[in-house]
Residue frames relative to the residue before (quaternion, step in Angstrom):
aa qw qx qy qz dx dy dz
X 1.0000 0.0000 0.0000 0.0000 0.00 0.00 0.00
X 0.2688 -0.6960 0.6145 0.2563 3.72 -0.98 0.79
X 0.1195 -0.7604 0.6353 -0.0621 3.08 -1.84 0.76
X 0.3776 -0.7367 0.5284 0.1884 3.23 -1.01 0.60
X 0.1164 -0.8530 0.4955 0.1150 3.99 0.39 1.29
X 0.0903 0.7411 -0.6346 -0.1998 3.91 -0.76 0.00
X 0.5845 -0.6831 0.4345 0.0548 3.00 -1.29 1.54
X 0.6925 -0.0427 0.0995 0.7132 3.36 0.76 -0.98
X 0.6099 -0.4237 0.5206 0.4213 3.26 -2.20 -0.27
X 0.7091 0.5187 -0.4483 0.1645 3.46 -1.64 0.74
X 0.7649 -0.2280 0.0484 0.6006 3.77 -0.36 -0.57
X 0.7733 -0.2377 0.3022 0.5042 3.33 -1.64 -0.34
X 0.5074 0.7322 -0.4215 0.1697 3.79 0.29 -0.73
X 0.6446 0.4975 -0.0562 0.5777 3.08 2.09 -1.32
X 0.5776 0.5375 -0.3165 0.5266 3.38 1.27 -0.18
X 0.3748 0.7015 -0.5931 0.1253 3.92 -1.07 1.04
X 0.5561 -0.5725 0.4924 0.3472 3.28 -1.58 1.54
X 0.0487 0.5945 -0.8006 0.0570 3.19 -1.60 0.96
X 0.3609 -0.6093 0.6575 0.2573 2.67 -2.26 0.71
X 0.1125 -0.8110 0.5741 0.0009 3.46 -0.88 0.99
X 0.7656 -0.3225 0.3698 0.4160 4.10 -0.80 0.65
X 0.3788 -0.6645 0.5847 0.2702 3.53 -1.33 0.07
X 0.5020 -0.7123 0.4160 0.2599 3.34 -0.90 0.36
X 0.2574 -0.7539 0.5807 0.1677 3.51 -0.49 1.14
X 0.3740 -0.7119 0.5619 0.1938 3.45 -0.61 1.62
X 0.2979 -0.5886 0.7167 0.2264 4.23 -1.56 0.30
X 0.5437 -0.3768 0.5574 0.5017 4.06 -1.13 0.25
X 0.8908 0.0972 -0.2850 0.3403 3.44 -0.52 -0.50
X 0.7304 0.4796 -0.4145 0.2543 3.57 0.18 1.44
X 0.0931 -0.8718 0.4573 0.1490 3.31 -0.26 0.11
X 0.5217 -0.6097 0.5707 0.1741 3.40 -1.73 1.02
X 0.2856 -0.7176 0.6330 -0.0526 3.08 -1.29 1.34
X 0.1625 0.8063 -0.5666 -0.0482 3.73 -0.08 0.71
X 0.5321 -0.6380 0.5481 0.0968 3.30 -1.25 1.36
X 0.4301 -0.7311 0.5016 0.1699 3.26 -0.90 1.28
X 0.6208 -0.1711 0.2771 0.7131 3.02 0.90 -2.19
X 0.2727 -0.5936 0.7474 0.1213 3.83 -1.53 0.28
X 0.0642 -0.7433 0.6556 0.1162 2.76 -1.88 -0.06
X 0.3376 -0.8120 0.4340 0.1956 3.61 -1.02 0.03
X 0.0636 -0.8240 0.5102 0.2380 3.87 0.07 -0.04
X 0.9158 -0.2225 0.1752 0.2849 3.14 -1.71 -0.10
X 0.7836 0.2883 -0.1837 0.5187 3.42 0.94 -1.30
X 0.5053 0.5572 -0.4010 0.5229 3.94 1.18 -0.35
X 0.6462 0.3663 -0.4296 0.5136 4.06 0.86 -0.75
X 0.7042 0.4371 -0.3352 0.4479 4.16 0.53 -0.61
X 0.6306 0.3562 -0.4692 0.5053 3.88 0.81 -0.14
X 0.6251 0.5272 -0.3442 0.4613 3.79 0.84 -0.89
X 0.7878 0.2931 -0.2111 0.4988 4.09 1.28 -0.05
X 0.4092 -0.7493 0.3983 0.3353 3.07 1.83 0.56
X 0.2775 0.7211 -0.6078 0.1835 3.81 0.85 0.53
């Protein structure tokens, strides 16, 4: 499964697609798979400490 990993706090720099294992699901959970997200204005200026 690809992922997006962040490494530390701050810009993209910390941010890289990896492929990472599959999740092994437990009876009492369940997998959510994300089409698409998004981000706006004030989530890109707290996520860059602007």
């Amino acid at each position: 499964m690809r992922a997006i990993v962040t490494t530390e706090y701050g810009s993209v720099e910390f941010s890289e697609q990896q492929e990472i294992e599959n999740t092994v699901i437990q009876s009492d959970e369940i997998l959510i798979h994300i089409y698409a997200s998004s981000v706006n204005s004030v989530g890109w200026k707290i996520r860059n400490s602007i």
